[in-house]
C-alpha positions as CSV (number, residue, x, y, z in Angstrom):
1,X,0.0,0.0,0.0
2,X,2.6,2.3,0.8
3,X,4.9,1.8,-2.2
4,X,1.7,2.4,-4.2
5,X,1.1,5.9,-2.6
6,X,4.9,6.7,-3.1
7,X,4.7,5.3,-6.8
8,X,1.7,7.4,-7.3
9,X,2.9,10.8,-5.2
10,X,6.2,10.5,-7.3
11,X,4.4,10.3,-10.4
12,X,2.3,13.4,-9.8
13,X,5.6,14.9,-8.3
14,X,7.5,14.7,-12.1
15,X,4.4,15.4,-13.9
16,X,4.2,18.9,-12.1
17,X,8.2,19.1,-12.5
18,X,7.7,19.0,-16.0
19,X,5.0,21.4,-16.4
20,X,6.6,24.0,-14.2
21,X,9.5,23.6,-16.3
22,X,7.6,24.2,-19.4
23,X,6.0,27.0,-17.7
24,X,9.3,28.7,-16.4
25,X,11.2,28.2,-20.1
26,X,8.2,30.1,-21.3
27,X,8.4,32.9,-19.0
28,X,12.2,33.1,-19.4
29,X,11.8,34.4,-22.9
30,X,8.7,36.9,-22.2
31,X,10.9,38.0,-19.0
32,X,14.2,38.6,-21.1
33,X,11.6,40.4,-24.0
34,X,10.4,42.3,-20.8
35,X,13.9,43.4,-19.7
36,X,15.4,44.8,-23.5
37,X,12.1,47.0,-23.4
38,X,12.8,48.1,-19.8
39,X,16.2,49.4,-21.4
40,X,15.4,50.5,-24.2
41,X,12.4,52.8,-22.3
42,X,15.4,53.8,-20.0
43,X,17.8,55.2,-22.6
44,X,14.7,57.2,-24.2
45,X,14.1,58.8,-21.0
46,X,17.4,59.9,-20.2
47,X,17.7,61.1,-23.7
48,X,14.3,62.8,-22.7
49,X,15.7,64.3,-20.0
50,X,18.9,65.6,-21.2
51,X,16.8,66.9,-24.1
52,X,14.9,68.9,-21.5
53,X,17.5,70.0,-19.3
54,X,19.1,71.3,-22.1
55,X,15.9,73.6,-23.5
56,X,15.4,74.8,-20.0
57,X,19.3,75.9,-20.3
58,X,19.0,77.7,-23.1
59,X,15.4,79.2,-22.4
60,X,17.1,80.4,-18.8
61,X,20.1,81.6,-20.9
62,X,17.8,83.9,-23.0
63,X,15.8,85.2,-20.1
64,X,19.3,86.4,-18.6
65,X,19.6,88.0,-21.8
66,X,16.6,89.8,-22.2
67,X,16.7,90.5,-18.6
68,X,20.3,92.5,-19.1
69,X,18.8,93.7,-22.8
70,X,16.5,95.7,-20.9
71,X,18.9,97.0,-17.9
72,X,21.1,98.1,-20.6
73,X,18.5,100.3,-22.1
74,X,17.1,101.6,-18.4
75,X,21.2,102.4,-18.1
76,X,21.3,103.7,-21.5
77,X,17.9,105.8,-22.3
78,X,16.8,106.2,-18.4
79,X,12.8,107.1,-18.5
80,X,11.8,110.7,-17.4
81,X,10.5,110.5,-14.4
C-alpha cells in the first residue's frame, strides 16, 4: 500500500516538474523580452531628459539675456521721471 502511494505521489511529483519547467522556459523568454524594453524605455528617457534639461538651459540663458537687454536700455535711455 505504501509503495503504491509513493509510486503514485512520485508520479504526480514529475508530472508537475515538468510542467513547471515548461512553464518557467516560457516565462524566461517573455521575462528577457520584458527586460530589452525596460532598457530600451530607459535610454529614451534619459535622452528625454537631457533633451529637457538642455531647452530649460537655453530658455534660462535667453531670459538672462533679455533681462540684461533691458537694464542696458534703463542704463542707457533712463525714463523721465
Amino acid at each position: 500500500m505504501a509503495d503504491a502511494i509513493v509510486k503514485f505521489l512520485l508520479l504526480n511529483l514529475k508530472q508537475l516538474l515538468l510542467y513547471h519547467v515548461d512553464l518557467l522556459s516560457g516565462v524566461k523568454g517573455q521575462v528577457e523580452s520584458l527586460h530589452r524594453e525596460l532598457s530600451l524605455m530607459k535610454a529614451f528617457l534619459k535622452v528625454s531628459r537631457e533633451k529637457r534639461t538642455s531647452a530649460r538651459i537655453i530658455q534660462q540663458e535667453k531670459q538672462e539675456g533679455d533681462v540684461k537687454d533691458n537694464v542696458f536700455k534703463l542704463v542707457i535711455y533712463p525714463p523721465d521721471i
